[in-house]
C-alpha positions as CSV (number, residue, x, y, z in Angstrom):
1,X,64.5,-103.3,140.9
2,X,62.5,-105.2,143.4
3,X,62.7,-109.0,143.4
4,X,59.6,-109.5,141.2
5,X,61.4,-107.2,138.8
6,X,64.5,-108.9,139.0
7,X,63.0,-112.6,138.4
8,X,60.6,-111.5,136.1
9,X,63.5,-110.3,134.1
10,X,65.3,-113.2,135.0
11,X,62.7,-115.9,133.4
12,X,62.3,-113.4,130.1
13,X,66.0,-113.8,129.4
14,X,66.3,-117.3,130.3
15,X,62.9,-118.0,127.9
16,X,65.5,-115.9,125.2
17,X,68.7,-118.3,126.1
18,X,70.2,-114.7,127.1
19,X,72.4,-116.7,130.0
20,X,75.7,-114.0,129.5
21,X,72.7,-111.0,129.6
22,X,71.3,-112.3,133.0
23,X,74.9,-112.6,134.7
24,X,76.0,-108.9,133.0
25,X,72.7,-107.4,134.0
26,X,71.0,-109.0,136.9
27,X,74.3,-109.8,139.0
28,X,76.2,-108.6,141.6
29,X,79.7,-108.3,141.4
30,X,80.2,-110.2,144.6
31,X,77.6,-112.9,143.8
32,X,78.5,-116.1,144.9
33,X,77.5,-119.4,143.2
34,X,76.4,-122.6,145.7
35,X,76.6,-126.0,144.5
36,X,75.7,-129.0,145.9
37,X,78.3,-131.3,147.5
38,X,77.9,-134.3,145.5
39,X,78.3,-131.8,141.6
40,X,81.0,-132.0,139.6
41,X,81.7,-128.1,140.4
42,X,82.9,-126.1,143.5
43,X,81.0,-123.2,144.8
44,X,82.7,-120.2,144.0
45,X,82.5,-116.3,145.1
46,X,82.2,-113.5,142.2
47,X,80.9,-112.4,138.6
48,X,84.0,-113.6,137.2
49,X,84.6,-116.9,138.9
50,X,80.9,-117.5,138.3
51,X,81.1,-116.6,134.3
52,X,84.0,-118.9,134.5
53,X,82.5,-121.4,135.9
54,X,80.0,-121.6,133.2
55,X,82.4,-121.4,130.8
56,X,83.6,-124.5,132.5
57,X,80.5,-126.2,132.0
58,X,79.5,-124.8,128.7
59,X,83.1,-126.6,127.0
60,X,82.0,-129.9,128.4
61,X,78.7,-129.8,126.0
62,X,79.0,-131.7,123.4
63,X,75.2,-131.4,121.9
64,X,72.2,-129.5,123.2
65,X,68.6,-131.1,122.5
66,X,67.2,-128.5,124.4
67,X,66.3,-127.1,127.7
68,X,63.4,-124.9,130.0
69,X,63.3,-122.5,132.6
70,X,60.1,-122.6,134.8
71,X,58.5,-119.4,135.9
72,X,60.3,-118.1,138.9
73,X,58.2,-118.1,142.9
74,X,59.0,-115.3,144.4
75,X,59.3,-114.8,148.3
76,X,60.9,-112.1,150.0
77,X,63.8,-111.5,148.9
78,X,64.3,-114.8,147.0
79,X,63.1,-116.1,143.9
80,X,63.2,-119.6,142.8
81,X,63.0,-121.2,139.0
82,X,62.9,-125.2,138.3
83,X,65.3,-125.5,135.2
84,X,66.3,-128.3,132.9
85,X,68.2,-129.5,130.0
86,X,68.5,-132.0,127.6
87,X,72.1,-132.4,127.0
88,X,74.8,-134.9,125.6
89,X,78.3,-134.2,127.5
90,X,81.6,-134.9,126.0
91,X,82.1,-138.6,126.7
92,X,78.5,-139.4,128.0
93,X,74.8,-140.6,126.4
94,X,72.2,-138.1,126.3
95,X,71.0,-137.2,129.4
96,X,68.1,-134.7,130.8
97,X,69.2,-133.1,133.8
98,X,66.8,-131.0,136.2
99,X,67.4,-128.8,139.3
100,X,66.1,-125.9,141.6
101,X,67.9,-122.7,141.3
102,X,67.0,-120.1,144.3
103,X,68.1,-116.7,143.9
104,X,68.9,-114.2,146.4
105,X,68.3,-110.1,145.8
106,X,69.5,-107.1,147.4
107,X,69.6,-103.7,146.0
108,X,68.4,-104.4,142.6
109,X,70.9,-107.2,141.8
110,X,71.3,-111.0,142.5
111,X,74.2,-111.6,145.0
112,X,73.2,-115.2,145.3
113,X,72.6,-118.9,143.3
114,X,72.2,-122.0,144.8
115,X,71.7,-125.0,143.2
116,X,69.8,-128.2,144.1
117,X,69.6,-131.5,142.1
C-alpha cells in the first residue's frame, strides 16, 4: 500500500474504534512508538511492546465520553491525524485530551508513531 492507502485506511478504522485492527494490520513488526518527554509513558520499540503499551493505558480508563480522529495529511512518506478523547482516568475528573500523531510508512506498513501534546 502506498501512504495514502495506508492513512486512508488508518482514519476508516479509527472512525470504526478498530484501534487492535490498525496495529494487526497497518503495523510493522518493528514499529516503534515515540512519546513525548514530559508523558506518563516511555517510547518503546515493537508490535508487542507497543500493543502493551496500550494495554497499559487502556486499564487506566475509568470512563470514555468519547473521542475523534481527524482526517490524516499526507506527505511523503508520513501521514499525520489530530486525535482526541474525552476521558475520565482512574483517580482523576474528566478530562479532554488532544494530540498530533505523525505516522511513518515504508513498504506498505507503519514502522513509526510519534506523539505530540
Amino acid at each position: 500500500m502506498t501512504t495514502q492507502e495506508v492513512a486512508n485506511r488508518f482514519y476508516e478504522l479509527a472512525q470504526e474504534g478498530k484501534f487492535d485492527e490498525i496495529l494487526s494490520t497497518l503495523f510493522s513488526k518493528d514499529a516503534k512508538s515515540i512519546e513525548p518527554q514530559v508523558g506518563p509513558f516511555q517510547s518503546v520499540e515493537g508490535l508487542d511492546a507497543i500493543v502493551e503499551k496500550g494495554k497499559v493505558f487502556n486499564s487506566q480508563i475509568e470512563e470514555m465520553h468519547g473521542g475523534f480522529t481527524n482526517p490524516p495529511i499526507v506527505a511523503g512518506n508520513f501521514f499525520a491525524c489530530t486525535m482526541g478523547m474525552d476521558v475520565t482516568m482512574k483517580g482523576h475528573p474528566r478530562m479532554n485530551m488532544e494530540e498530533v500523531a505523525v505516522y511513518e510508512v515504508k513498504d506498505g506498513k507503519i514502522i513509526s508513531e510519534q506523539f505530540f501534546f
